[in-house]
N, C-alpha and C positions, 0 to 999 in steps of 0.2 A: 438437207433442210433441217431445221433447229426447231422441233414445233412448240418447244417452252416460247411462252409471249411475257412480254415484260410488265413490269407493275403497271408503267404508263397506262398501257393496252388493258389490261385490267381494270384500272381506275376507269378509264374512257367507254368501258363495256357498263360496266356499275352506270354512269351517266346517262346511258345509252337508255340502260332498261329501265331506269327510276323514270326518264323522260318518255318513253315507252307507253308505261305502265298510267303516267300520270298525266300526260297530255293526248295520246293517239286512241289509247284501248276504249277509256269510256265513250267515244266518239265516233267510231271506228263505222261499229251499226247505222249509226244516222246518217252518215256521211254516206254509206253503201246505199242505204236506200235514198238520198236526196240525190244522189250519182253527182255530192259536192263535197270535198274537202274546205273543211274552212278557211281562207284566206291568212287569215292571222295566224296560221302555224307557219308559212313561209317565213317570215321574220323570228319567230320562235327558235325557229333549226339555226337558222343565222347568227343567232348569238349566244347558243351552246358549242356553234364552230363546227355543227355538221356539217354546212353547205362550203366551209374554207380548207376541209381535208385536201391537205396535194399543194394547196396554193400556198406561198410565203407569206408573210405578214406583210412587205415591203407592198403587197398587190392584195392586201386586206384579209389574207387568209389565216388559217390557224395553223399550217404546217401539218407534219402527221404521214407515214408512210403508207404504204397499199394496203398492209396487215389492218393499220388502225382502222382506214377505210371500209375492209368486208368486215369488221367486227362492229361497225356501227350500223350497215346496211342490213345487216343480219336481226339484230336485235331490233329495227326500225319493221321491218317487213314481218318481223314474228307478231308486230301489234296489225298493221295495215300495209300490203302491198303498194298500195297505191300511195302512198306517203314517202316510201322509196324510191318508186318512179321519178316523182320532183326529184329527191336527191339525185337520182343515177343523172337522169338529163340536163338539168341544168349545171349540176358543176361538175359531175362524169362527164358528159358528151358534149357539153358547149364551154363551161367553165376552163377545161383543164384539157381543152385544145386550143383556144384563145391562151393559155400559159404556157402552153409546149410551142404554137406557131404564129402565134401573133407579133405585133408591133409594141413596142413598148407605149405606144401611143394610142392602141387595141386594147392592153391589159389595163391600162389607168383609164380607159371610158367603163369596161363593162366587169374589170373583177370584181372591183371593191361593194358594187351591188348585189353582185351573185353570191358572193362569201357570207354577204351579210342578209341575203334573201329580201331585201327592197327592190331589187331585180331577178327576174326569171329567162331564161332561155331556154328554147328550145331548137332541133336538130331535124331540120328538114330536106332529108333523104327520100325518105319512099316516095313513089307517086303514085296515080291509078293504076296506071299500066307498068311501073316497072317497082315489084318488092323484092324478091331477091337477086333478080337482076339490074344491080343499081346502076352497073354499067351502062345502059341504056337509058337513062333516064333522057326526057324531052326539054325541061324548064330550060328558056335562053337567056342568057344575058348576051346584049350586045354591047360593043364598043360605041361610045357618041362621046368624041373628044374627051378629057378627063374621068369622063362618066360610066358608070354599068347602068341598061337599062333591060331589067328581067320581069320577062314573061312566064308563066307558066304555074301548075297546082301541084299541092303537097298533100297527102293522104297517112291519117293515121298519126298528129302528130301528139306524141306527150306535151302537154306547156302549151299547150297550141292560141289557146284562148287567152292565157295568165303573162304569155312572155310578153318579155322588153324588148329582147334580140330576139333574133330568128340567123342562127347558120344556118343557107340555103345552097345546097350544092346545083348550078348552074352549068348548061354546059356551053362554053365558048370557042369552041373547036368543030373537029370533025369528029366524026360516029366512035363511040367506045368508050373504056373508061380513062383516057390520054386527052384527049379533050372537054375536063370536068374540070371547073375550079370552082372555090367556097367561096362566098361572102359574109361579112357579119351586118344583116337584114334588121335596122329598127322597125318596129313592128305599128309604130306610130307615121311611117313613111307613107306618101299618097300613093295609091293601088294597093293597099297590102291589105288583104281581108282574111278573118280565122272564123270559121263557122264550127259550131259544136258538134262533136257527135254522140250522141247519147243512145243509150241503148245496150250499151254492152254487155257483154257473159260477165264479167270481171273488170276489176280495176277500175270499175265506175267511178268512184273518187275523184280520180284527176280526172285534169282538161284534156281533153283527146279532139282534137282539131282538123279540120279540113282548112289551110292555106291557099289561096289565093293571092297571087303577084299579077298585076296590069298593069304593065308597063311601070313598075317601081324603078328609079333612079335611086341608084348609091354610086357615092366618088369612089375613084380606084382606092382610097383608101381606106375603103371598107371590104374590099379583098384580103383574104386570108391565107397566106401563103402563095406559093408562085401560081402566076396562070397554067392550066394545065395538071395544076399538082392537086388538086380535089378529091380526087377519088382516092386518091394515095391515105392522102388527109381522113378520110372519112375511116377508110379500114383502119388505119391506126387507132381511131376515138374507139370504132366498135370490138379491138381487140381487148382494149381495158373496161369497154360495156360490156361483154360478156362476161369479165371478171366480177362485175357488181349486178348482175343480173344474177349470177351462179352464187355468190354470196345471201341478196333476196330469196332466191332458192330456199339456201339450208335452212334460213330463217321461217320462212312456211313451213315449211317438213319440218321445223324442229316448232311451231309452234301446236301444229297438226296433231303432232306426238305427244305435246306435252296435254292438252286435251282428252286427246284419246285415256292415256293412263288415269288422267283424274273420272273420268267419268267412267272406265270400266272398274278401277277401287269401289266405285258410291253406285254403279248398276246392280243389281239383285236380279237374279232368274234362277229360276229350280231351285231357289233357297240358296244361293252363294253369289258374290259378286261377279261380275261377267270375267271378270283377269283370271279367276280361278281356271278358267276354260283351255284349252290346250290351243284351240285355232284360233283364239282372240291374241293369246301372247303369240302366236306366231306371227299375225298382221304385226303388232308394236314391236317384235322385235326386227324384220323385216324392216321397218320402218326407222326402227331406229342406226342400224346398220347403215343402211344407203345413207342418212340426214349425215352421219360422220363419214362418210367414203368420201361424200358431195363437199364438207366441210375441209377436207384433207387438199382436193385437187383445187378448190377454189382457192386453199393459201399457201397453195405449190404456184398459183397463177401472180400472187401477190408478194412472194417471196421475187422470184424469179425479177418480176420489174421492177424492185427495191433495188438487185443487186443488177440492172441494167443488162440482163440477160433474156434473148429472143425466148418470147411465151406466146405468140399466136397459137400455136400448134394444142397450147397446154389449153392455152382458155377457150378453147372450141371443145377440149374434150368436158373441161367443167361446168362451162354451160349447158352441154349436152347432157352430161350427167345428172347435173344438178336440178336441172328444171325439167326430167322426167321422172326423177325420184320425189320429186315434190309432188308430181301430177299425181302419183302412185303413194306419197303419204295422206295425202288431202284424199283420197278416195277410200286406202284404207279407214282412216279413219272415222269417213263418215259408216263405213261397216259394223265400226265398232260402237257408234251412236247408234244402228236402224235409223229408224224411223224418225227420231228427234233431228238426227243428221240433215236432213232434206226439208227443214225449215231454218229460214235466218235468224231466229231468235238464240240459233247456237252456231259459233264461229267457224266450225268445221266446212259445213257448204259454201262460204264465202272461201277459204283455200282452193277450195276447188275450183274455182272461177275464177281466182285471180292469180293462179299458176297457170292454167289453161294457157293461157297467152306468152307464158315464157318460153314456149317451145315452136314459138313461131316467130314470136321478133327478136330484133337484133341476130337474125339468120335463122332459120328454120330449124330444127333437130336434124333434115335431111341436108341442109347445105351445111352440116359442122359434121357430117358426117363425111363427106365429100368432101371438107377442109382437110379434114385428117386422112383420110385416103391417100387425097394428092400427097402433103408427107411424107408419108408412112411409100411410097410408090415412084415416089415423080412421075408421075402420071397425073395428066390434068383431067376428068371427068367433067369439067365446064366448057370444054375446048368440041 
């Protein structure tokens, strides 16, 4: 792997953090506490080509390989986690599975919105009763002549409230993950309802949704790929969401850090700045270590599906990695603030809250670790 990045990637970093710095940061706080991201930054992303990373122009997008991709989610989540959210799901997990498995007739209804953030999507997998075992999910869709008509709730979703579409994984079969197939769900459809959830440790920001389908009707071709083939479909999205989750990651941990050092330089105790301290530099350096270990395996995961080479295995270890070393920069750092640390007036306790949750969605810490098992074993631990 070739870790020199090109001018391109350079430039698109520069744009990243100037838009970073000048539309996310001063906002970031109010938005945490109002538990609302502003609307009008969905369009915003859309026409700096954040939201078109992956997609061709020919389907509205801006082009841009996996690399470009964690290097803009990085520098997006070092301002607000939850602004990378939007990015990851709607054109991570909805966007740019609709370009990998859709119909040509799929990608000219919902690209060219999502590239350009007039449209949102979101990725309705989990449900009450089944999160890491997606296999089992209950939502049905049945067959009625030409038509799907799906029942069933969604739990936990990003976009939930903002989306256009809704990919809703439906199961039309019999018991397991062999009888799953996807649909692309307009959100505007009679039965379809998104109730808020508000309250969270983290990620307040975005729309975090509870889904509701009654009896919604979509024609078969609003199917997504073969019948049956759903689940397939879904691992695949969340093989490259772990990619841009672990990317967000380093982006926390390296914003965590970058904090941390400014405020132990400008801290004073016993007459010297707190960096002077021998266990203060050891938190930062700790921290700083893991943020580049995170950042290494995260574009060994983006290398690898540039050059069309099998990376499940990589990007369970970098999301794994990455979004516990972030749990563990975000806390050092609030060490190195005390006391300041544990009010939101300073950005380090919001880290910590909105890493929290990387180690549980898009696959547990415990089920990436069990990914990599089986691996590393052939031996399945799910079985």
């Amino acid at each position: 792997m070739d870790l020199r990045i090109s001018d391109e990637h350079e430039q698109l970093r520069e744009l990243a953090r100037r838009f970073t710095e000048e539309k996310i940061v001063p906002h970031a706080l109010e938005w945490d506490r109002a538990e609302a991201i502003d609307r009008a930054l969905v369009p915003a992303l859309g026409e700096v080509g954040f939201l078109g990373l992956g997609i061709d122009e020919a389907h509205g997008g801006s082009g841009g390989d996996n690399l470009a991709y964690c290097i803009v989610l990085e520098e997006i989540a070092r301002g607000d986690s939850s602004v990378r959210g939007i990015i990851s799901v709607s054109l991570g997990l909805v966007g740019k599975t609709i370009f990998k498995h859709g119909t040509e007739e799929q990608k000219q209804r919902w690209l060219p919105g999502i590239c350009a953030g007039t449209a949102v999507g979101c990725f309705g997998l989990t449900e009450p009763g089944t999160g890491s075992d997606a296999g089992s999910l209950i939502t049905r869709a049945q067959r009625d002549g030409d038509d799907w008509i799906i029942t069933g709730t969604k739990i936990f979703i990003t976009n939930g409230t903002w989306a256009d579409v809704a990919l809703v994984f439906a199961r039309t079969g019999g018991p397991g993950p062999r009888g799953i197939t996807a649909f692309l769900v307009p959100t505007d459809s009679a039965g379809f309802q998104a109730h808020e959830i508000r309250g969270k440790l983290g990620m307040r920001g975005q729309a975090t949704a509870e889904l509701v389908l009654d009896g919604v009707r979509v024609p078969d071709s609003a199917r997504l790929g073969e019948e049956g083939g759903g689940f397939r479909l879904a691992m695949s999205a969340l093989d490259l969401g772990r990619m841009s989750v672990a990317a967000g990651c380093v982006g926390a941990a390296r914003g965590a850090l970058e904090a941390s050092v400014e405020h132990a330089k400008q801290r004073e105790q016993f007459g010297k700045p707190i960096a002077g301290f021998q266990l203060v530099q050891e938190l930062l350096a700790d921290t700083a270590v893991e943020t580049d270990a995170a950042r290494l395996l995260t574009w060994r995961v983006a290398d690898l599906a540039d050059r069309g080479e099998p990376f499940r295995t990589e990007a369970s270890m970098a999301k794994l990695f990455a979004s516990e070393a972030a749990v563990r920069a975000a806390n050092n750092a609030i060490q190195v603030f005390g006391g300041y640390g544990y009010v939101d007036e300073y950005p380090v306790g919001k880290y910590l809250r909105d890493t929290r949750v990387t180690t549980l969605y898009e696959g547990t810490s415990q089920i990436q670790k069990l990914l990599i098992g089986r691996a590393l074993t052939g031996i399945n631990a799910f079985a």
